[in-house]
C-alpha positions as a Markdown table, in Angstrom:
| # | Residue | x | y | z |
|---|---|---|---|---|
| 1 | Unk | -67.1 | 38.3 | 16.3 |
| 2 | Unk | -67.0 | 34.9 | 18.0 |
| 3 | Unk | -69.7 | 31.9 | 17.0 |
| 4 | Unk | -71.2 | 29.3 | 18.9 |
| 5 | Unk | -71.7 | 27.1 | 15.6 |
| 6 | Unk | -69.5 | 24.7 | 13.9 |
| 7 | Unk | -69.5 | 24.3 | 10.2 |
| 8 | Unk | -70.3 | 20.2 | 9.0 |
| 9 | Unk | -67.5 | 18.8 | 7.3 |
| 10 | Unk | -68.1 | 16.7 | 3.9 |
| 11 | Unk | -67.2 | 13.3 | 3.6 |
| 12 | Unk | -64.8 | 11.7 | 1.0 |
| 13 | Unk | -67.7 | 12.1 | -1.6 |
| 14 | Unk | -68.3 | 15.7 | -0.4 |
| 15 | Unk | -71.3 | 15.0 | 0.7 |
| 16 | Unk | -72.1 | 17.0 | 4.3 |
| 17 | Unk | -74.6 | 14.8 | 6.8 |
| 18 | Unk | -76.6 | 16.7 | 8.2 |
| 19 | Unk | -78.7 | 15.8 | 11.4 |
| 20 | Unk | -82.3 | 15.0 | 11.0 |
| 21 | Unk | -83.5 | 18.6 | 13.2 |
| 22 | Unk | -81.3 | 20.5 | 11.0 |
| 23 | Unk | -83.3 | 19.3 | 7.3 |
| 24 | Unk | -86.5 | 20.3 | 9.4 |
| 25 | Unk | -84.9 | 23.9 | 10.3 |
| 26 | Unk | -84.6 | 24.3 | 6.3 |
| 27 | Unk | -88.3 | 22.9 | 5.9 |
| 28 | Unk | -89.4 | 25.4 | 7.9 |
| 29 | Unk | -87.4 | 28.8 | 6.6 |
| 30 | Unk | -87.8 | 27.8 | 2.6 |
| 31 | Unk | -91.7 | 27.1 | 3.2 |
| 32 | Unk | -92.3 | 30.1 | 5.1 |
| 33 | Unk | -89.7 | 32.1 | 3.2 |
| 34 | Unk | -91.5 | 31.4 | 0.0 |
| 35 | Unk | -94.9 | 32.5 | 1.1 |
| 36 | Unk | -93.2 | 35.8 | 2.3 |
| 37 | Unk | -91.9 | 36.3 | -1.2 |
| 38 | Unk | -94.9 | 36.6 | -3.3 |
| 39 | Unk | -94.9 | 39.7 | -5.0 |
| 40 | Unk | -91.8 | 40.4 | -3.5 |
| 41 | Unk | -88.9 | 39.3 | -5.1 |
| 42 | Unk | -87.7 | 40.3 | -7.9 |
| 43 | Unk | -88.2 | 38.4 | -11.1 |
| 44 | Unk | -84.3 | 37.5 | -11.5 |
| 45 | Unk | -83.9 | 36.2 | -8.1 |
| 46 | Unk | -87.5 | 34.0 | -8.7 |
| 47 | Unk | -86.2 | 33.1 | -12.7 |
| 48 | Unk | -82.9 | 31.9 | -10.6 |
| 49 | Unk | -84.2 | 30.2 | -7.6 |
| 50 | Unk | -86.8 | 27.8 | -10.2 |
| 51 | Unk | -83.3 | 27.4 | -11.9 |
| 52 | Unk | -81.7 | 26.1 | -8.3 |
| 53 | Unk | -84.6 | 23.5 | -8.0 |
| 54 | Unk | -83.9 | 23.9 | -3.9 |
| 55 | Unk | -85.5 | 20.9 | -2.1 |
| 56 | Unk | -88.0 | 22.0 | 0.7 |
| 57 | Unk | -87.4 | 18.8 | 2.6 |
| 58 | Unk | -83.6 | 18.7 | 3.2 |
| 59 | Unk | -80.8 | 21.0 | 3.0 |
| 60 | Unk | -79.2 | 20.7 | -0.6 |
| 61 | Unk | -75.7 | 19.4 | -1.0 |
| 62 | Unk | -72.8 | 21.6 | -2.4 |
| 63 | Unk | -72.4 | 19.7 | -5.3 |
| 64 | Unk | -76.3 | 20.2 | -6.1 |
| 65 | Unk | -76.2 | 24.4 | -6.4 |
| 66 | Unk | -72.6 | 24.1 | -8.0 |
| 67 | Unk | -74.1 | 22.0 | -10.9 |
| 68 | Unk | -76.7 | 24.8 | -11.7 |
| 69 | Unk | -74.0 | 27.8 | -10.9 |
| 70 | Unk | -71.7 | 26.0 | -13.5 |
| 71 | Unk | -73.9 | 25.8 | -16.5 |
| 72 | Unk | -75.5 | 29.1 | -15.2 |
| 73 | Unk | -72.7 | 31.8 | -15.1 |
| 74 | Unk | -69.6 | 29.6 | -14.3 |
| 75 | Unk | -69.8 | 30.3 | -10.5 |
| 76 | Unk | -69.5 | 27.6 | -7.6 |
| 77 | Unk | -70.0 | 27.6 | -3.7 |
| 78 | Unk | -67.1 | 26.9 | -1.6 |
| 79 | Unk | -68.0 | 25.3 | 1.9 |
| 80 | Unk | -66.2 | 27.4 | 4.9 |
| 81 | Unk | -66.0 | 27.6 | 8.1 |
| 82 | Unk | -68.6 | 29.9 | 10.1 |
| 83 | Unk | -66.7 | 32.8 | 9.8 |
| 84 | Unk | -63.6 | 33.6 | 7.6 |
| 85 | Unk | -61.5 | 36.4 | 7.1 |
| 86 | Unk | -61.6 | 39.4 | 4.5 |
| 87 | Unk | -58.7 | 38.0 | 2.8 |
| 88 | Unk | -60.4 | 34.3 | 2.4 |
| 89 | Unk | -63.9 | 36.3 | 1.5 |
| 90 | Unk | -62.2 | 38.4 | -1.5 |
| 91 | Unk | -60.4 | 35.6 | -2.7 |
| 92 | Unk | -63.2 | 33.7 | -3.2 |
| 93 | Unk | -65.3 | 35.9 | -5.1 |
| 94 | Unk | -62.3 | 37.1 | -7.3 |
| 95 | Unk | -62.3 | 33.1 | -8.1 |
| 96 | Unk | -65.8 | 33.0 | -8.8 |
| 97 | Unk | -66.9 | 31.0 | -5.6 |
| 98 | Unk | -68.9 | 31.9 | -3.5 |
| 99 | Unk | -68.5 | 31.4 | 0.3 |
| 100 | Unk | -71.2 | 28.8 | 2.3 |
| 101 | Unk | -70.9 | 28.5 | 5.9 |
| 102 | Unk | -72.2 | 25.0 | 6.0 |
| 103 | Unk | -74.4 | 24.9 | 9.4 |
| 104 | Unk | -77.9 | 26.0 | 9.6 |
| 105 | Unk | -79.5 | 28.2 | 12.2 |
| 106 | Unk | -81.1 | 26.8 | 15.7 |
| 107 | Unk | -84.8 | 27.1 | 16.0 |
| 108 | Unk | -84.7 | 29.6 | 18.6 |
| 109 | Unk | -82.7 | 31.9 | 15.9 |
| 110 | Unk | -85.2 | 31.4 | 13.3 |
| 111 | Unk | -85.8 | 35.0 | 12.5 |
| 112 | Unk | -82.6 | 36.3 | 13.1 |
| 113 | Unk | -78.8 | 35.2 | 12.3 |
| 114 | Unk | -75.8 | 37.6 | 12.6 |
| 115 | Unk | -73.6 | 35.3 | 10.9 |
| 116 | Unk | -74.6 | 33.8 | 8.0 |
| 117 | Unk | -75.6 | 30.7 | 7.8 |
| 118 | Unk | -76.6 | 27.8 | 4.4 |
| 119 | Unk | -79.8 | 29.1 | 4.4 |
| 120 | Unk | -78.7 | 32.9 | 4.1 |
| 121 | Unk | -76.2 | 31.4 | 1.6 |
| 122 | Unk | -78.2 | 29.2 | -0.9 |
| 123 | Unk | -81.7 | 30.6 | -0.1 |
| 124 | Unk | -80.6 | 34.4 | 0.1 |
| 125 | Unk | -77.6 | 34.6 | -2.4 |
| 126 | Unk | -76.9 | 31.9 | -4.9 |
| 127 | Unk | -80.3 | 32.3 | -7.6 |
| 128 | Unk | -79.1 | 35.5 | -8.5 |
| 129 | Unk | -75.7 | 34.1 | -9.0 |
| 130 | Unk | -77.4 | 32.4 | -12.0 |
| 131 | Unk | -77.6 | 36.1 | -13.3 |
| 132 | Unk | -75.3 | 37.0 | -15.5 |
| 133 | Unk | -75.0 | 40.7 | -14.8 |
| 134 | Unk | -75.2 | 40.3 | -10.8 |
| 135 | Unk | -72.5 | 37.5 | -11.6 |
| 136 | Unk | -70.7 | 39.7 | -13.1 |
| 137 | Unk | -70.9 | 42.4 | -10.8 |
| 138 | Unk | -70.2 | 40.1 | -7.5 |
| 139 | Unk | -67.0 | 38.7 | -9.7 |
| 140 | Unk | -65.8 | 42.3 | -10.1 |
| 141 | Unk | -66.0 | 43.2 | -6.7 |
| 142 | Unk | -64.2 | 40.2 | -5.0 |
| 143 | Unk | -61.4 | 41.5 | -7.6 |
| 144 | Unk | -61.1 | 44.9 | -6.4 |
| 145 | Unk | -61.5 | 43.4 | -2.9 |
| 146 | Unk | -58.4 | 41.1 | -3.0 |
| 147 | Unk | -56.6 | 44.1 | -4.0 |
| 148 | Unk | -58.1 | 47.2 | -1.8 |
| 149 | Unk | -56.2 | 48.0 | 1.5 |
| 150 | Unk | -57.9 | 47.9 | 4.8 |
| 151 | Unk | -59.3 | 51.2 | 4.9 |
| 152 | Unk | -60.5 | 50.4 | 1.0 |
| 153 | Unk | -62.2 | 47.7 | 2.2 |
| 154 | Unk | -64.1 | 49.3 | 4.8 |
| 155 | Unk | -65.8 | 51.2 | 2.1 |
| 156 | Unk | -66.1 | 48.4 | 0.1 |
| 157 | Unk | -68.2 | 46.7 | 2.5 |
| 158 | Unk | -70.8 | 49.3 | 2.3 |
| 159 | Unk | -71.2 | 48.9 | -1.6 |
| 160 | Unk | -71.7 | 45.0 | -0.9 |
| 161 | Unk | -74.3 | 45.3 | 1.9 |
| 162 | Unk | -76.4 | 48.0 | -0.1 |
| 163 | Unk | -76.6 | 45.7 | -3.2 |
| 164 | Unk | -75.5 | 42.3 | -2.1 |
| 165 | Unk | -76.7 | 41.9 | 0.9 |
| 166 | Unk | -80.1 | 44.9 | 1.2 |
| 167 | Unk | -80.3 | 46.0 | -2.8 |
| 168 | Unk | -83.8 | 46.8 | -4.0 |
| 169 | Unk | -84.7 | 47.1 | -7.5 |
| 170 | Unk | -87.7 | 48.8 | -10.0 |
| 171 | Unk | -89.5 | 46.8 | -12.0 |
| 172 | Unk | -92.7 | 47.1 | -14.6 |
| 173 | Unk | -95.0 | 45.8 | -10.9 |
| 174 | Unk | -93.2 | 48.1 | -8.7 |
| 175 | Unk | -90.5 | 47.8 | -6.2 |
| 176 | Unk | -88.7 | 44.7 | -5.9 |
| 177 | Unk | -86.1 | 42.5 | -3.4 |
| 178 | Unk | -82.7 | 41.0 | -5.2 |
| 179 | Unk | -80.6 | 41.4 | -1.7 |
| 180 | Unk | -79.7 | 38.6 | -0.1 |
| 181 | Unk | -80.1 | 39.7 | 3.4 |
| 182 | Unk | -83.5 | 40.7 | 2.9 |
| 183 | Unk | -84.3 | 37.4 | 0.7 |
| 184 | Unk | -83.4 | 35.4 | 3.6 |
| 185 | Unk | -85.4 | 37.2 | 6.6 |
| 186 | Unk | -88.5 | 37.3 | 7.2 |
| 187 | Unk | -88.5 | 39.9 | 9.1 |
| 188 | Unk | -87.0 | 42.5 | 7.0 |
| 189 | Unk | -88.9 | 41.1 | 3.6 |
| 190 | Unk | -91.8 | 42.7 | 5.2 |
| 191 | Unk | -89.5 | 46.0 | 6.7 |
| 192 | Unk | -88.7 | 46.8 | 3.3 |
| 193 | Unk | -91.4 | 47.4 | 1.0 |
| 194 | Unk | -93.8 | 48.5 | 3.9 |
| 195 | Unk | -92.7 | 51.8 | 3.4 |
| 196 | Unk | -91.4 | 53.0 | 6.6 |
| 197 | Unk | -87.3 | 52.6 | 5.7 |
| 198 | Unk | -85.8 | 55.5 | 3.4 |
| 199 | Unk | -85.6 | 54.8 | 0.4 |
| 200 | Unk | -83.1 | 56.3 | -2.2 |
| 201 | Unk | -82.1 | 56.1 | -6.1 |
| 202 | Unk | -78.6 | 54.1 | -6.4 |
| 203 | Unk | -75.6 | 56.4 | -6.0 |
| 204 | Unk | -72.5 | 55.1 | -5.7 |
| 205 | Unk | -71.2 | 57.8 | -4.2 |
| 206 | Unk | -73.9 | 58.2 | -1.6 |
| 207 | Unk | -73.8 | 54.0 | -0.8 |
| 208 | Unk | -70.0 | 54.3 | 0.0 |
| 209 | Unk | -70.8 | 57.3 | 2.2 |
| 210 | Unk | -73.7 | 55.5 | 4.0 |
| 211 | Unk | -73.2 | 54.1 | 7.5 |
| 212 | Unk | -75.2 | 51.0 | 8.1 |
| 213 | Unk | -75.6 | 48.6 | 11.3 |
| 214 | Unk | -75.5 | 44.7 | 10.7 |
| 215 | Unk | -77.9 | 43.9 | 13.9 |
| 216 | Unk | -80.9 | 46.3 | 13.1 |
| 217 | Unk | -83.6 | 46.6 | 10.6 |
| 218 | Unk | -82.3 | 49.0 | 7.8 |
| 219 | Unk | -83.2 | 52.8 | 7.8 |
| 220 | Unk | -82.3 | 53.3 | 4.7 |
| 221 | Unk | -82.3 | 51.3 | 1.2 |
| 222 | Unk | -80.9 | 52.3 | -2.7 |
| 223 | Unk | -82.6 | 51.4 | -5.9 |
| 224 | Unk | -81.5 | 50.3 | -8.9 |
| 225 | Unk | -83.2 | 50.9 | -11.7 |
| 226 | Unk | -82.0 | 47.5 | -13.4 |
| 227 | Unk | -79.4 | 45.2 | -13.3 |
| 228 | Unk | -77.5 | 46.8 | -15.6 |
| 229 | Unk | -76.5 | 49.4 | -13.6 |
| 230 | Unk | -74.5 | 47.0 | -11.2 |
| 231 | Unk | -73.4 | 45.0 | -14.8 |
| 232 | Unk | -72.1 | 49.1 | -16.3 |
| 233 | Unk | -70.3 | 49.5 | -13.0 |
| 234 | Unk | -66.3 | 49.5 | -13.8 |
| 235 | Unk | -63.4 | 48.8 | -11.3 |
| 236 | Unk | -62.0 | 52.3 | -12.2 |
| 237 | Unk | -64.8 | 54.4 | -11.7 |
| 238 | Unk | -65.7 | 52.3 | -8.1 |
| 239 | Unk | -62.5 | 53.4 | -6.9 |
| 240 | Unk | -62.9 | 56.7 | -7.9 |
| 241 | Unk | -65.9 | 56.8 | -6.2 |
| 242 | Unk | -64.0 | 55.3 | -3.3 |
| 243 | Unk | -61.7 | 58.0 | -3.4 |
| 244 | Unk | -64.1 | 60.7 | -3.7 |
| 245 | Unk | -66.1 | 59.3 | -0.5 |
| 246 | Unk | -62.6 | 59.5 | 1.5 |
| 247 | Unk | -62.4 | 62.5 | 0.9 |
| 248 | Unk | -65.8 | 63.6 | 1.4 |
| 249 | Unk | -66.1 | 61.5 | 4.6 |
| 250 | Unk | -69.8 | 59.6 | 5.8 |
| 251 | Unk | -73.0 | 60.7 | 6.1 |
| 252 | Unk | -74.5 | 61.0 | 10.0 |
| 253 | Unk | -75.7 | 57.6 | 10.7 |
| 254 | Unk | -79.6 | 57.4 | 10.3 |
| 255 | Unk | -79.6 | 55.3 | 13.8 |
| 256 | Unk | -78.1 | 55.3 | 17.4 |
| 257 | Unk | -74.3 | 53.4 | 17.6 |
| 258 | Unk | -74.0 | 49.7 | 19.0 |
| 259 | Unk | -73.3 | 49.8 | 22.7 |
| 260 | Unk | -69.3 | 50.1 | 22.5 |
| 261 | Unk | -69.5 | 50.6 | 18.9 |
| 262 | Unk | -68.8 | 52.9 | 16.1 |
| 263 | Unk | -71.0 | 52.7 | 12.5 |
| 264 | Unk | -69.3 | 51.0 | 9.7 |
């Protein structure tokens, strides 16, 4: 996949400049973001983001998020380029960092990024990185990551997009957000919980089987019943899993192929 953004580079302080259109592109996603969220988003992802501290008038610095990461769960952000390869991403997470394309989104892509960009990144991802267990669990996977071959990885991806990126969760007021992907979009905070997507208990098995599409809304969604089940997961029994869902092969596709494409 190409890009038609380039990532800021920091300064000898590390600090990024950002142009003045870009802080008001983050004034407007984190304000309207945050109204989207009420009753939404889980209480771990809200406990994490009051944590953060984001500003709602500028995009924060690095150096800001890796402070609260640090004390949090020992994680940091790393600043990379718009798009980096499979072998950079795993490397990163097995090293506890945590990759940040540092460019924001132009206003006539406000509701929708393929790539993602600081706000997916900080906004979407890094207040449940202040969570131990999903800490834990993201630290685990960028470890079996570096080491997976290609075709391991391919499944892989699948377990990371249907917790990572589109997880829900239960909790004592009903169903909850705590994936990133959904965190960050406004559109598909809405999609989610309005009932019309499928939604299924978490099955490893059945999420490494799943097909999904990165450019549509989701069809279909797994639930965790807590963190803890992401923090009981083990290396051994993912790659069992792994193994079992070669063998078994994917599920249909819940949705029509990308022109040209095939489902991952």
């Amino acid at each position: 996949m190409t890009t038609l953004y380039t990532a800021y580079q920091p300064d000898a302080r590390g600090v990024i400049h950002y142009p003045d259109e870009d802080h008001g592109t983050w004034q407007i996603l984190i304000a309207r973001q945050l109204e989207a969220l009420e009753g939404r988003a889980c209480d771990e992802y809200l406990a994490g983001l009051a944590r953060l501290g984001l500003p709602r008038d500028r995009i924060p610095q690095l150096a800001e998020i890796n402070a609260v990461l640090q004390e949090a769960t020992g994680w940091s952000v790393a600043a990379v380029p718009a798009l980096i390869s499979f072998d950079r991403f795993f490397a990163l997470l097995a090293n506890r960092q945590f990759p940040v394309a540092t460019f924001i989104r132009h206003r006539d892509e406000l509701d929708y990024l393929q790539e993602p960009d600081i706000f997916h990144e900080i906004f979407g991802h890094c207040a449940m990185l202040t969570n131990p267990a999903f800490a834990h669990f993201t630290h685990l996977y960028g470890q079996l990551g570096q080491k997976a071959s290609k075709e391991e990885r391919v499944f892989l991806a699948r377990l990371y997009w249907f917790t990572v990126e589109f997880g829900l969760i239960e909790s004592p007021a009903g169903l909850r957000i705590y994936g990133g992907g959904i965190l960050s979009s406004i559109g598909e905070t809405a999609y989610a919980l309005s009932g019309q997507p499928l939604l299924q208990p978490f099955d490893l098995l059945e999420v490494l089987r799943t097909p999904y599409r990165i450019d549509i809304m989701q069809p279909t969604y797994f639930v965790l019943p807590s963190l803890d089940t992401l923090y009981r997961l083990t290396g051994e029994e993912i790659l069992a899993a792994l193994a079992e869902a070669k063998r078994l092969g994917l599920r249909p596709p819940r949705f029509a192929p990308a022109a040209g494409k095939q489902a991952s």
